[in-house]
C-alpha positions as CSV (number, residue, x, y, z in Angstrom):
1,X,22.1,7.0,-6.5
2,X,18.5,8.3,-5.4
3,X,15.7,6.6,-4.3
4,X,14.1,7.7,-7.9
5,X,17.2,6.5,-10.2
6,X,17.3,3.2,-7.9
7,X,13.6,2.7,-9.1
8,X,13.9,3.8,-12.1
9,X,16.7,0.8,-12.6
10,X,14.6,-1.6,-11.0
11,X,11.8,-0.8,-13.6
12,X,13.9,-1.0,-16.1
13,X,15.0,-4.5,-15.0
14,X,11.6,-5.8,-14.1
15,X,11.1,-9.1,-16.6
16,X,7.8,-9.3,-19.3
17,X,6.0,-12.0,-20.0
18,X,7.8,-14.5,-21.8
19,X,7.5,-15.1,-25.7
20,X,4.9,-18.2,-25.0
21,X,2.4,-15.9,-23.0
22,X,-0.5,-17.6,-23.6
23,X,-2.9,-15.4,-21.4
24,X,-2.0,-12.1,-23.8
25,X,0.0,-13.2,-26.3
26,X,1.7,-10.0,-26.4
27,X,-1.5,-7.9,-27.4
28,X,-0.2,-5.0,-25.2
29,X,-3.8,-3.0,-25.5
30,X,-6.0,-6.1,-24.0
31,X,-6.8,-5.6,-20.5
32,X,-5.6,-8.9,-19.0
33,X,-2.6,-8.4,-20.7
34,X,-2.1,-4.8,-18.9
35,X,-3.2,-6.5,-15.4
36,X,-1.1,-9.6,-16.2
37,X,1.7,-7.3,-16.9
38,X,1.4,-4.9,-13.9
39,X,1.0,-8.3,-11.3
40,X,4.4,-9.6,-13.2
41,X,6.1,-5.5,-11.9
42,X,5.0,-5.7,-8.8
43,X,5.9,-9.0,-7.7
44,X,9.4,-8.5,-9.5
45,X,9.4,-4.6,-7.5
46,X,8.1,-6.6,-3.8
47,X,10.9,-9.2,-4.2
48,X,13.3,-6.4,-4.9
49,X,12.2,-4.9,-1.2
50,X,9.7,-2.1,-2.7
51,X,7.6,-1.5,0.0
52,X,4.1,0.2,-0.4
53,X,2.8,2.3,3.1
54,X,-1.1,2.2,3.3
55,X,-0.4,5.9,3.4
56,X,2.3,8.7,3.6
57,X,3.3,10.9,6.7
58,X,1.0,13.4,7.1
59,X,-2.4,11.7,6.0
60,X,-5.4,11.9,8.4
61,X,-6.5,9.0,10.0
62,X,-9.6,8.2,12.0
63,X,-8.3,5.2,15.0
64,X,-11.5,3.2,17.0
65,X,-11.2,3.0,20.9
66,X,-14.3,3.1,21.6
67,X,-15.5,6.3,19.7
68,X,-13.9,7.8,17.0
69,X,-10.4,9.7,17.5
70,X,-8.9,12.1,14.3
71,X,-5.6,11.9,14.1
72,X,-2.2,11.9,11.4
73,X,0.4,10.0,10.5
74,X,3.8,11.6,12.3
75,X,6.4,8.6,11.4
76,X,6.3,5.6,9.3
77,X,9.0,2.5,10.2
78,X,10.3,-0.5,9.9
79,X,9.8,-2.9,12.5
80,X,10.0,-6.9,12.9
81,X,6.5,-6.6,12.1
82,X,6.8,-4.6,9.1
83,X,5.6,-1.5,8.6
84,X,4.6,0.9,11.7
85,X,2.6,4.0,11.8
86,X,2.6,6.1,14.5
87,X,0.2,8.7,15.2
88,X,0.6,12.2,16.7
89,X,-1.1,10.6,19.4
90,X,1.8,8.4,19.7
91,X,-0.3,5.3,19.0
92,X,1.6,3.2,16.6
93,X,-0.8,0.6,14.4
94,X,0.7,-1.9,11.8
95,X,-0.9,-3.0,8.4
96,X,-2.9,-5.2,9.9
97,X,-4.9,-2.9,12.3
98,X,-6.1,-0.7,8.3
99,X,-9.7,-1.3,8.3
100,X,-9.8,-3.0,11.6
101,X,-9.0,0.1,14.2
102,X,-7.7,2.6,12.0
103,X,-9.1,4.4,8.8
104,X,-7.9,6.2,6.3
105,X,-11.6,8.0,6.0
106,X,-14.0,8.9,8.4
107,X,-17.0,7.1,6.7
108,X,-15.3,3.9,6.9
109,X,-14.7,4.5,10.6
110,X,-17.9,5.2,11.3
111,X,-19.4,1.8,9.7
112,X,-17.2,-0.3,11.2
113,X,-18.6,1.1,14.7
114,X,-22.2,0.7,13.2
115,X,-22.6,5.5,12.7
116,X,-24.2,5.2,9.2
117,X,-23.1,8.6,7.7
């Protein structure tokens, strides 16, 4: 089975609200009842081990060390810690270090070092 049919069957399988829903009351067009809905999916996908990278292999990313370094994302893995991105600068950051010392834009780099753009 492929990654896509094995997700396929876990959407399939992912439960709805139950018929006492008092937050939507099954009025699938209301808002809450879309976000209540989609919260429901993705705790039923995360319990099922779908995991979500901050971003995919190949994506830029802007690390802090003192200035500002441009880099990509050569491998993601699984560690003990979680999820680990290295760099092709062979620095490897986990989910934690997003928005602390390494960006997935240049702007936001450069405000968390205090360079208004």
């Amino acid at each position: 089975m492929t990654d896509k049919e094995k997700l396929t069957q876990l959407l399939i399988n992912t439960p709805n609200c139950d018929n006492d829903c008092s937050l939507c009351e099954y009025n699938y067009t209301d808002d809450k009842c879309k976000e209540h809905l989609s919260a429901i999916m993705a705790d039923y996908l995360l319990s099922q081990g779908v995991i979500v990278p901050r971003c995919k292999v190949g994506d830029a990313v802007y690390c802090i060390n003192r200035k500002i370094f441009h880099s990509y994302i050569k491998c993601i893995t699984i560690t003990t810690k979680g999820l680990s991105y290295v760099t092709y600068w062979d620095s490897t950051y986990h989910d934690e270090d997003f928005d602390e010392v390494i960006f997935l834009s240049e702007e936001d780099a450069k405000k968390a070092i205090g360079e208004e753009t």
